[in-house]
C-alpha positions as CSV (number, residue, x, y, z in Angstrom):
1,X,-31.0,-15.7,4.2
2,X,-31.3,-15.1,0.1
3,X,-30.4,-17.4,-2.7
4,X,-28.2,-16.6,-5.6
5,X,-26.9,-18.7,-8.1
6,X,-28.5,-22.3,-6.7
7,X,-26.6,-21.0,-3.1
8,X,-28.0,-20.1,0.3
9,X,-26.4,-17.0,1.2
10,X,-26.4,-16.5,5.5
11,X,-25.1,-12.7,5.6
12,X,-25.2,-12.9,9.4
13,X,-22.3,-15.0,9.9
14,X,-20.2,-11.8,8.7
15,X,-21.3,-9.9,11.7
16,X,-18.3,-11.9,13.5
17,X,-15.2,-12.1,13.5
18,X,-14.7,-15.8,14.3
19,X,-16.5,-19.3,15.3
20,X,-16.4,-18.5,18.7
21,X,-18.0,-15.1,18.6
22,X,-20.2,-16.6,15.9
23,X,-21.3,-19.3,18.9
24,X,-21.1,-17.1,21.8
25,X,-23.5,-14.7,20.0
26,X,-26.1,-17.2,20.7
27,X,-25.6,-17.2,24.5
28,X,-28.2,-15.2,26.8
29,X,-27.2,-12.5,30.0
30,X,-27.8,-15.4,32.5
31,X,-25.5,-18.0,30.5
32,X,-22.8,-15.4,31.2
33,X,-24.3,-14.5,34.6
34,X,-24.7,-18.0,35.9
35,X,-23.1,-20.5,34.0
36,X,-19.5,-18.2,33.8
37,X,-17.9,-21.1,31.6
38,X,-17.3,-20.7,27.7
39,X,-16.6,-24.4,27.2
40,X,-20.0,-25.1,29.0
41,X,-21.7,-22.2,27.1
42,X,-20.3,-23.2,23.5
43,X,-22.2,-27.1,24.2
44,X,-25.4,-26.0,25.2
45,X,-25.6,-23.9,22.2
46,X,-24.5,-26.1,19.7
47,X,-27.0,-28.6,21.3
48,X,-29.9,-25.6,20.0
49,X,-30.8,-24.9,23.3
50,X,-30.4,-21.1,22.6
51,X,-31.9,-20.7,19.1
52,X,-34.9,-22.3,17.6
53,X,-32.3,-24.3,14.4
54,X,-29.1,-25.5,15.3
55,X,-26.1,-23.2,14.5
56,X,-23.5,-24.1,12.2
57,X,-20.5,-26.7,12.9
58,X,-17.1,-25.1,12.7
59,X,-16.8,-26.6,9.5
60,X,-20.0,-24.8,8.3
61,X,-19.8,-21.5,9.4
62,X,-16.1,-21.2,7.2
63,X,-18.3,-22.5,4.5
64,X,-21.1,-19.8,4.6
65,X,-18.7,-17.2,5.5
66,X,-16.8,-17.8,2.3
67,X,-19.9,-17.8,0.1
68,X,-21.4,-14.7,1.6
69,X,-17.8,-13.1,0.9
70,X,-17.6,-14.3,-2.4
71,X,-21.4,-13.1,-3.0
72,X,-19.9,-9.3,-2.0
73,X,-16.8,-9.2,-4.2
74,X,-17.2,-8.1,-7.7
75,X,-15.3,-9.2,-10.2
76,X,-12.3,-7.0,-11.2
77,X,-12.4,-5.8,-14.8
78,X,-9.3,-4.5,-16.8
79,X,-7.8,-3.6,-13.8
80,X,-3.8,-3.9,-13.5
81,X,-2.3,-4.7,-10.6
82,X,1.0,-2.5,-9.6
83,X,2.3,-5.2,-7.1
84,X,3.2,-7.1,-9.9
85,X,5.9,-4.5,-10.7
86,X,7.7,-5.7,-7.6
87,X,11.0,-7.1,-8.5
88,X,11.3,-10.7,-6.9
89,X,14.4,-9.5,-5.0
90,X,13.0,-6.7,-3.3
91,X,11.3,-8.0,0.0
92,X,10.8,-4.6,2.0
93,X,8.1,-5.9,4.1
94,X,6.0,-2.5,4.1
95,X,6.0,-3.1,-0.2
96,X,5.3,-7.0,0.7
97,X,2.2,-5.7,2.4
98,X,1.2,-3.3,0.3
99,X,0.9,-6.0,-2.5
100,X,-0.8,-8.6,-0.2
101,X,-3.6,-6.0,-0.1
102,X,-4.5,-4.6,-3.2
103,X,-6.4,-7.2,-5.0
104,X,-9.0,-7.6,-1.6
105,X,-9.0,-3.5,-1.7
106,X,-9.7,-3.5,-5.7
107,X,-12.3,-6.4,-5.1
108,X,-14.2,-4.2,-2.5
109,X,-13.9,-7.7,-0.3
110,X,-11.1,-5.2,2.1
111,X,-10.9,-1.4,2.5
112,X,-7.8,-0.5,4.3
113,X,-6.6,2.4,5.9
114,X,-3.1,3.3,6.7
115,X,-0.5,5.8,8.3
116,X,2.4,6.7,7.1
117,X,5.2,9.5,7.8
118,X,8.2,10.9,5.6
119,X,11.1,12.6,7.1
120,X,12.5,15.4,4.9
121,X,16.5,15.8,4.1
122,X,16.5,18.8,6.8
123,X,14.3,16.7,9.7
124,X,10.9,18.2,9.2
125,X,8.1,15.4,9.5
126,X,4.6,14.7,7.1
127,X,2.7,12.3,7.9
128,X,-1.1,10.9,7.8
129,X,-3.8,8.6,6.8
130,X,-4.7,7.2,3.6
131,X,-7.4,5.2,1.8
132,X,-4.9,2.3,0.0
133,X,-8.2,1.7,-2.7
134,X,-8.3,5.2,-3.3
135,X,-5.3,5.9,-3.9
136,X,-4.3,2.6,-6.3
137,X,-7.9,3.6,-8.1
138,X,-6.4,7.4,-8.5
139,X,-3.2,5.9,-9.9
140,X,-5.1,3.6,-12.4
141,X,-7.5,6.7,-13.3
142,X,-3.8,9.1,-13.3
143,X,-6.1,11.8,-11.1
144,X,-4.6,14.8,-11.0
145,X,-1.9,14.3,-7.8
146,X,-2.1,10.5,-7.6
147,X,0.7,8.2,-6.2
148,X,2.5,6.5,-8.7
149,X,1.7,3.0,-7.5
150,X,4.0,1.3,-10.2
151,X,7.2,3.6,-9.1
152,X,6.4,2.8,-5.6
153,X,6.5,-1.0,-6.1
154,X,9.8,-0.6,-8.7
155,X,11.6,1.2,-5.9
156,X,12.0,4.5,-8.2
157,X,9.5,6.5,-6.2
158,X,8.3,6.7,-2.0
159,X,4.6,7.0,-0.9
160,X,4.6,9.9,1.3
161,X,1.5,11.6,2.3
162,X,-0.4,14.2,0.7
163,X,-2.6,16.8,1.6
164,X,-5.9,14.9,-0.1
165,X,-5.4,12.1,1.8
166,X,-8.1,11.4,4.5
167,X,-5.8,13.1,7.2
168,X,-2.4,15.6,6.3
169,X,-0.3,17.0,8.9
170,X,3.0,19.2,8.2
171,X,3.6,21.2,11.4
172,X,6.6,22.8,9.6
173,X,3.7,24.8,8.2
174,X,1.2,24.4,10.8
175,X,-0.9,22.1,8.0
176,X,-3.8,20.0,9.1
177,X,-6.4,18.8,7.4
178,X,-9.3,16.5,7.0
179,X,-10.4,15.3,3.6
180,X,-13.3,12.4,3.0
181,X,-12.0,9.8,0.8
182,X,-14.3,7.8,-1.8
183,X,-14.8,4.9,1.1
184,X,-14.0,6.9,4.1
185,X,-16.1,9.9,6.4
186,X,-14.3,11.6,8.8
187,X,-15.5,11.4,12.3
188,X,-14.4,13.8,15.4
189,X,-15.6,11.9,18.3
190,X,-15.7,13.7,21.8
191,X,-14.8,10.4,23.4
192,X,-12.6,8.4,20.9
193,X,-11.3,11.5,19.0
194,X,-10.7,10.8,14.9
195,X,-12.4,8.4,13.4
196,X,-13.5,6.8,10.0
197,X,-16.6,5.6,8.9
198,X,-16.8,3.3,6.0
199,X,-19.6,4.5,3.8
200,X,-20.9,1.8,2.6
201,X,-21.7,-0.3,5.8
202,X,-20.9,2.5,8.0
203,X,-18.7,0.5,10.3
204,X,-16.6,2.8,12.3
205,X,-12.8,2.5,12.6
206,X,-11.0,3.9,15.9
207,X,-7.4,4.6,15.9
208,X,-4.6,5.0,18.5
209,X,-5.0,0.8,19.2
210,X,-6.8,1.0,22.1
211,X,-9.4,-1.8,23.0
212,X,-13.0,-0.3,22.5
213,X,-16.5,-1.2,21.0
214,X,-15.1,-0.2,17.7
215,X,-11.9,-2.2,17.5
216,X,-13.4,-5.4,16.3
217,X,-14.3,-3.4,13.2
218,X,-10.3,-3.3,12.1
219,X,-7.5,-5.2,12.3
220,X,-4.9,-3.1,13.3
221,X,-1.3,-4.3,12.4
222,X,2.1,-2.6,12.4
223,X,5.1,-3.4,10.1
224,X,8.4,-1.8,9.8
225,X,10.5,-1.4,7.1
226,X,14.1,0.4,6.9
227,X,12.9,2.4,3.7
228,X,9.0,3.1,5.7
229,X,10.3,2.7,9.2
230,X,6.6,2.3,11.0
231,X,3.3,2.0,8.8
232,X,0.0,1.2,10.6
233,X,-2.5,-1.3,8.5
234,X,-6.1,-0.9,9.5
235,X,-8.1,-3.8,7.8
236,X,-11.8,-3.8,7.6
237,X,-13.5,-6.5,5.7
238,X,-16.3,-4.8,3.6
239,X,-20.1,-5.7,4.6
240,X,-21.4,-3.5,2.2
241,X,-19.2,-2.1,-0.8
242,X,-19.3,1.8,-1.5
């Protein structure tokens, strides 16, 4: 546990994703052997029989989960924010989304992932993966081949993926490709196929949706929109910032 600013900071309680993992971590094998009752498990913990302190109350652990976060997010500087170029009337859900996420992404508190597809005017398909920071820092930087963020979010331009985004693929002319992004490795798994690793805490993220050791590391959402049709969200909340 370190102090900053007159604060404890508990870094551990970000190694869950909720209360009850958070209490459950506690447990031993032979609580789950034996005992085979959370309810009954989640009392003798909070009683200390498991740990030699007594872990946090509900009302705690949200407490020292916000103040470790907090502690991890720097402070943006002169940084603009393109969702505010989204005109009130304009409620495409993908754009909605997009917004909700670019402050946490520009704060290093959330690094998200997404894919995306564009259908051309004569039915050929592009699609792939992309690091949302990435690209909104490109667009703020105007690197060479960036999205323009602010069109998007006016309704004057359409994300569509390129071929420096962490994944590309245009079968029309048998493109694929792999690029590392500035939060992002590529990973080729033999079991779990592509994956990313953040660099910074060096999480991994799976793909596909399917329920593995690596799928608490990302919330995976998917939101429709008649101007998007399908995007996939994959959130992961930054332990360690790039």
């Amino acid at each position: 546990m370190l102090t900053a600013g007159g604060k404890s900071i508990d870094f551990s309680v970000l190694d869950h994703n909720n209360y009850v993992d958070y209490i459950h971590s506690f447990a031993t094998v032979n609580d789950r052997r034996y005992l085979n009752n959370r309810r009954t498990i989640k009392t003798i913990v909070q009683l200390g029989y498991r740990t030699t302190k007594i872990p946090y109350t509900e009302l705690e652990y949200e407490k020292r989960r916000d103040i470790a976060l907090q502690s991890i997010r720097p402070k943006m500087v002169g940084l603009s924010s393109f969702g505010s170029f989204l005109p009130a009337e304009n409620q495409d859900p993908v754009l909605l989304e997009f917004k909700r996420r670019e402050l946490p992404n520009l704060n290093k508190y959330l690094s998200t992932i997404i894919f995306t597809s564009y259908v051309h005017t004569d039915g050929s398909e592009i699609s792939g993966y992309l690091d949302l920071d990435m690209s909104w820092r490109n667009a703020l930087r105007e690197a060479l081949k960036h999205t323009d963020w602010k069109g998007v979010f006016e309704g004057r331009h359409r994300l569509k993926p390129m071929s420096h985004h962490l994944s590309y693929w245009n079968p029309r002319y048998g493109m694929l490709k792999y690029t590392a992004s500035d939060n992002f490795l590529i990973i080729h798994d033999h079991q779990y196929g592509l994956m990313f690793m953040h660099k910074g805490d060096h999480k991994k993220i799976s793909l596909g949706g399917q329920h593995n050791q690596y799928s608490k590391n990302a919330k995976r959402s998917m939101v429709y929109s008649p101007k998007y049709g399908y995007v996939v969200f994959y959130d992961h909340i930054v332990r360690k910032k790039v």
